[in-house]
Structures are given as C-alpha cells and as structure tokens.
C-alpha positions in Angstrom: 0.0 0.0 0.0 2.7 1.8 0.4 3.5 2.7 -3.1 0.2 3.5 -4.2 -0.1 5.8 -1.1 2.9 7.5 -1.8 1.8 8.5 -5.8 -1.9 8.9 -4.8 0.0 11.5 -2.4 2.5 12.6 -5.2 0.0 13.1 -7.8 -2.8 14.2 -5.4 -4.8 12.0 -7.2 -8.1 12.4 -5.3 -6.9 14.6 -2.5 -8.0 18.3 -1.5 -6.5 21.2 -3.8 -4.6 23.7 -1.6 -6.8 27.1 -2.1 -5.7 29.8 -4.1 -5.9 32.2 -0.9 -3.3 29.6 0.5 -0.8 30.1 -2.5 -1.1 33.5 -2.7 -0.2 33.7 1.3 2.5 31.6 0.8 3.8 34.1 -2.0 3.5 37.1 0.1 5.2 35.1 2.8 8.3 35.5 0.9 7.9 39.0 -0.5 9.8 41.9 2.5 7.9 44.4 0.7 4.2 42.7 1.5 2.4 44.7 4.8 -1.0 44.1 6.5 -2.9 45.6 3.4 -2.1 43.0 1.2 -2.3 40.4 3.5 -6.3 41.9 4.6 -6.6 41.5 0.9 -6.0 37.9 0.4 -7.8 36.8 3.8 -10.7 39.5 2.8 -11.4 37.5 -0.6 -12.9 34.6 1.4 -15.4 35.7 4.0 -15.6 32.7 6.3 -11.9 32.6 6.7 -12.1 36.7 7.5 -14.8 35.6 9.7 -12.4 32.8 11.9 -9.3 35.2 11.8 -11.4 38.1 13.4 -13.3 35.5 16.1 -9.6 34.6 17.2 -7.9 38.1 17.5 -11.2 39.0 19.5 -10.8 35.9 21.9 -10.5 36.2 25.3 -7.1 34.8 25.0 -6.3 38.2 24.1 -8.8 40.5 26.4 -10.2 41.9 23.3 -13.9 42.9 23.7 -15.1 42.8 20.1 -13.4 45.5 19.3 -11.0 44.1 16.3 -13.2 44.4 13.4 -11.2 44.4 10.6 -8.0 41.9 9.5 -5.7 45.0 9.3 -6.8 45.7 13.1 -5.8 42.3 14.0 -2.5 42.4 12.4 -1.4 46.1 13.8 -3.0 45.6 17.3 -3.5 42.3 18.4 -1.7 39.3 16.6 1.4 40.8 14.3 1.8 40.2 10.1 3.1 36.6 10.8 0.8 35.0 13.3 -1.8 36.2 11.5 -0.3 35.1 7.6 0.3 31.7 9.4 -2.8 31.4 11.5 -5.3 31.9 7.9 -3.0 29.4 6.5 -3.8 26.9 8.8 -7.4 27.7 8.5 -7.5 27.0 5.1 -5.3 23.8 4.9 -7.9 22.6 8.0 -10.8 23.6 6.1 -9.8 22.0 3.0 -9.7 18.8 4.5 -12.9 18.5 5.8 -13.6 15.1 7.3 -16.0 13.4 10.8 -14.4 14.1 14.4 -11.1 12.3 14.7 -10.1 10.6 17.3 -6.6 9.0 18.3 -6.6 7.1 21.2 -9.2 8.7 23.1 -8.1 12.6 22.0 -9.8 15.2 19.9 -7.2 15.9 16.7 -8.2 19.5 16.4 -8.2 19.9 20.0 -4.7 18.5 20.6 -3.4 20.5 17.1 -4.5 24.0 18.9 -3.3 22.8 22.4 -0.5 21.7 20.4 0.4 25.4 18.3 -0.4 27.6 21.0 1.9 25.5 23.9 4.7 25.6 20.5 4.4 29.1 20.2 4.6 29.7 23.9 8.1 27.4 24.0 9.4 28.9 21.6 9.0 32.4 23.0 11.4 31.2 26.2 14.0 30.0 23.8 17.2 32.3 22.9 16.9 34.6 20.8 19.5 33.6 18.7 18.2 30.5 17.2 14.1 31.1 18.1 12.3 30.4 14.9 9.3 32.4 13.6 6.3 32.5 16.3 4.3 32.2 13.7 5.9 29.3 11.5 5.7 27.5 15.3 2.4 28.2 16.2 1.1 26.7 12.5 3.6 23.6 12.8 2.0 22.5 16.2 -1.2 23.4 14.2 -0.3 21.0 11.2 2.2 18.5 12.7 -0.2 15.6 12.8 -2.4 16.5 9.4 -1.1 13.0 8.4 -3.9 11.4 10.8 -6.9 13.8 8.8 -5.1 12.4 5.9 -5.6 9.0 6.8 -9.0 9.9 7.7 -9.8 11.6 4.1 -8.2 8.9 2.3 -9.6 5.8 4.5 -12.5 6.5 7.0 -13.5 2.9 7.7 -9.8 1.8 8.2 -9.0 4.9 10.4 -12.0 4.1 12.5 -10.7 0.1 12.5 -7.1 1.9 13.6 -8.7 4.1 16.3 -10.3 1.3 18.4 -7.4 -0.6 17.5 -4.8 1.6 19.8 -6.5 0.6 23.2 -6.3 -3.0 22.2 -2.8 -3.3 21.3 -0.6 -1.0 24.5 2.1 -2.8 23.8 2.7 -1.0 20.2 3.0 2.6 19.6 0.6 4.7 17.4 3.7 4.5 14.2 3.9 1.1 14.8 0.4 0.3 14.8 0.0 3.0 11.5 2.6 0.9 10.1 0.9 -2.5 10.5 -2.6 -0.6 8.8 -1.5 1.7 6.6 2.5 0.4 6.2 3.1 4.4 6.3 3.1 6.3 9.4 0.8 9.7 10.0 4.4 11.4 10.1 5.5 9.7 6.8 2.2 10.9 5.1 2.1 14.3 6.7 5.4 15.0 5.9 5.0 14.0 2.2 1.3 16.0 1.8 2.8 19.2 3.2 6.0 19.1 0.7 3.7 18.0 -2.0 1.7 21.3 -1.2 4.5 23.3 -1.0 4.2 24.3 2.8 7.8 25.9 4.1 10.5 23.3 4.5 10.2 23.6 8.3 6.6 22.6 9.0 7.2 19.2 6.6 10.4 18.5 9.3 8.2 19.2 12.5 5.1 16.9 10.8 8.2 14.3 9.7 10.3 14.0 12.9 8.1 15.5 15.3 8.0 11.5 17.4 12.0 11.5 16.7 13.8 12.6 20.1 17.1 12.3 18.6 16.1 13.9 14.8 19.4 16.3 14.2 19.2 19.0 10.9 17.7 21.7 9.2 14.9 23.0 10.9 15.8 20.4 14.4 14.9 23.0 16.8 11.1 23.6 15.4 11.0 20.0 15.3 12.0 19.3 18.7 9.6 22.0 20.3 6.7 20.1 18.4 7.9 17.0 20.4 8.0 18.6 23.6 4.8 20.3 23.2 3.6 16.6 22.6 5.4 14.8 25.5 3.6 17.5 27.8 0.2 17.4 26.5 0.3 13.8 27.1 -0.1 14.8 30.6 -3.8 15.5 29.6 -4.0 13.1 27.4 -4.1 15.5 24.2 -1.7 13.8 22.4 -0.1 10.6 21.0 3.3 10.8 22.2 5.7 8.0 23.4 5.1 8.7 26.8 5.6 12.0 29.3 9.2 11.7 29.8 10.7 15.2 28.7 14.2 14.4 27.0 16.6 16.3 28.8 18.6 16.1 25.0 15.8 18.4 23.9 15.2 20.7 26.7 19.3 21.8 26.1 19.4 21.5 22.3 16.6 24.7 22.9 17.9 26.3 25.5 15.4 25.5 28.0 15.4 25.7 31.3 12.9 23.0 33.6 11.6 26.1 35.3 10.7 27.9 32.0 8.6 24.6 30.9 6.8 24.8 33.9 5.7 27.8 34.1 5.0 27.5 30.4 3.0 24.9 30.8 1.0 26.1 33.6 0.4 29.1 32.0 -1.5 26.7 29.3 -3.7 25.0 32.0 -5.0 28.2 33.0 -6.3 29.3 29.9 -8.1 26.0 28.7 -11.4 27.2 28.5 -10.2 29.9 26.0 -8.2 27.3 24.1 -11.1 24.8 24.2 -12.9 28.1 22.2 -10.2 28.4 19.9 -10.7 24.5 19.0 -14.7 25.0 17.6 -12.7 27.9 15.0 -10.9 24.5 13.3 -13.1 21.6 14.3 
C-alpha cells in the first residue's frame, strides 16, 4: 500500500486542492515588501476565513472585547503580520480537508493540534533569541504536525476508524507502529509527504516528519523538537499521541530551555483552557 499511497499522495490524485488564498499567502510570505494591506486583501477575498481570523484576535485569549473588526486591526493591534499570515493558512489547509471528528486514542485531533500550536508558540517564545524560529511558522507547525492522521482519515474512514479502536487493544505497540501495520506508512511519513507536495515551508514538513524523533538532528531540528515537547507534555492531559511524558533532557538543552521555564509555560497553558477549548470550535 505503500506505493500507491505514496503516488496517490505525489500526484494528489483524489486529494483536496490547496486554495488559491493559500498560495497567494504563501507568496507574500516570501515577498519583504508585503504589509498588512495586502495580506487583509487575500484573507478578505474569502469571507468565512475573514470571519475565523477576526473571532480569534477577539478571543478572550487576548482580552479583546469585540473590538478588532477588521484583518488589518488584527495584524497592527493584536496578533502581528506573521501570526496572522500563518494562523489563515492553517485555516485553510484545516478547512480544506474537511472530514468526521477524529479521534486518536481517546483525543480530539483538532483539540490536541491547537493545544499543540499555542503550547509551541509559547516554548518557543522562552528559547534564545539567537536560534528562536518564527512565532508564527511555530504556532502553524503545532497546528499541522499531525495533518497526516486527517489524511488518513480523508483517504480511508472505515480503516481509520478500524485503527482508532485498535490503539487501546494493542498497549504494547505505539501509534507509528500500529500505523505501520494498517496503513505500512506512518501519519508522520504521510504528513510529511502532503505538506511538501503542497508546498508548505520546509520547516513545517520537518516538524510533521520527525516530530516523534527525540534524537532527529538537521535543518529545521529545533522547530522539530519544540513540536515533540509540546507533545510529550500534553500527554499529561491526554491530548496527544506521544511515546510517553518523559521530557528528553537532549531536547530541553538542544533549545535552550530551562525546567523552570517549561513549567511555568505549561501552567500558564492550563490556565487558559477554557479559552483554548474556544479556539478548538474555529478548526473543528
């Protein structure tokens, strides 16, 4: 299956087309010269998405009252040019992919993806400034880091539901192995792939490829490896599919991290679920 995985992938025979709102962010992504009124111009095009961006900049999260009624207002006074570039394009790979609730071993995918972007985000902000990646590019990696489990979903409900129930039956294998044995491809294989097919920056296709690899080492390593710590801790709530809770002390200095920063961090997280758990019905 593997094969005809990997073309169906390749050729994206059958599979969602990435939205022309998507390309042309990823364009302006790479222009210096592109400000808040050309990015309010490609979210503005597509009223639902204008719709999800403004509902987040005016989330409590943020304190906002309502008052951020236009996608310029949210870039200049609430979420900056690249949180706001990355969080549409999230949005519109999620929305293009449109599939029933999934489930992986008892947790919400959506819910652990914006657990999962907005603890990344938040780790990444502790990290030293000389090797922090972009909030933003962070932040839509945690968001996309297990799309290869919606594309399993897309591609194959009945077996992803067969897979699903399988996890509680079978402890004694991981959720790669157990992918492997299904699908002979793992979520991160086929996230990985879809992402670089689409032409998504380099960096999310490492974190959705390595992001279970504790000892991953190369471009783009240190987004990869605050993806895997966002995942080891969220298995504390069980919002996530990680190897276990253990926090690889490898990865905590590879990012400069300090046990004390993680903590409060992570606490930090717990105290805002019920806005978090708001955020989740903008992607679900």
């Amino acid at each position: 299956m593997i094969s005809s995985l990997h073309d169906k992938i390749i050729s994206l025979d059958g599979l969602p087309i990435m939205p022309d709102a998507a390309r042309q962010l990823l364009y302006i992504r790479n222009d210096p010269h592109a400000g808040a009124y050309e990015l309010a111009q490609i979210i503005e095009q597509d009223p639902a998405l204008t719709a999800q961006v403004l509902r987040y900049a005016n989330s409590p999260m943020f304190a906002r009252r309502g008052d951020i009624d236009s996608i310029q207002a949210a870039v200049a006074r609430v979420l900056g040019f690249d949180f706001v570039l990355h969080l549409a394009l999230g949005m519109l790979v999620g929305s293009s992919m449109k599939t029933a609730p999934v489930k992986i071993a008892g947790m919400s995918l959506w819910e652990h993806a914006v657990y999962s972007a907005q603890l990344s985000q938040r780790l990444a902000e502790e990290m030293p400034m000389s090797h922090r990646p972009q909030p933003g590019v962070v932040y839509l990696a945690g968001l996309l880091h297990d799309i290869g489990h919606l594309m399993f979903a897309y591609l194959f409900p009945e077996r992803m539901a067969e897979f699903s129930a399988s996890i509680n039956e079978h402890p004694e294998q991981t959720v790669l192995e157990r992918e492997a044995s299904l699908f002979e491809m793992s979520h991160a294989e086929c996230g990985a792939l879809l992402l670089d097919v689409w032409g998504l920056p380099q960096e999310l296709v490492a974190a959705a490829r390595y992001h279970h690899d504790c000892f991953f080492s190369g471009e783009h390593e240190a987004i990869t490896r605050i993806v895997l710590l966002s995942d080891r801790l969220l298995m504390q709530i069980e919002q996530s599919d990680a190897e276990g809770v253990e926090l690889p002390e490898q990865v905590i200095a590879a990012l400069g991290l300090t046990q004390e920063q993680i903590n409060r961090v992570w606490d930090g997280l717990l105290e805002q679920r019920d806005g978090l758990d708001a955020m989740v019905k903008l992607f679900a």
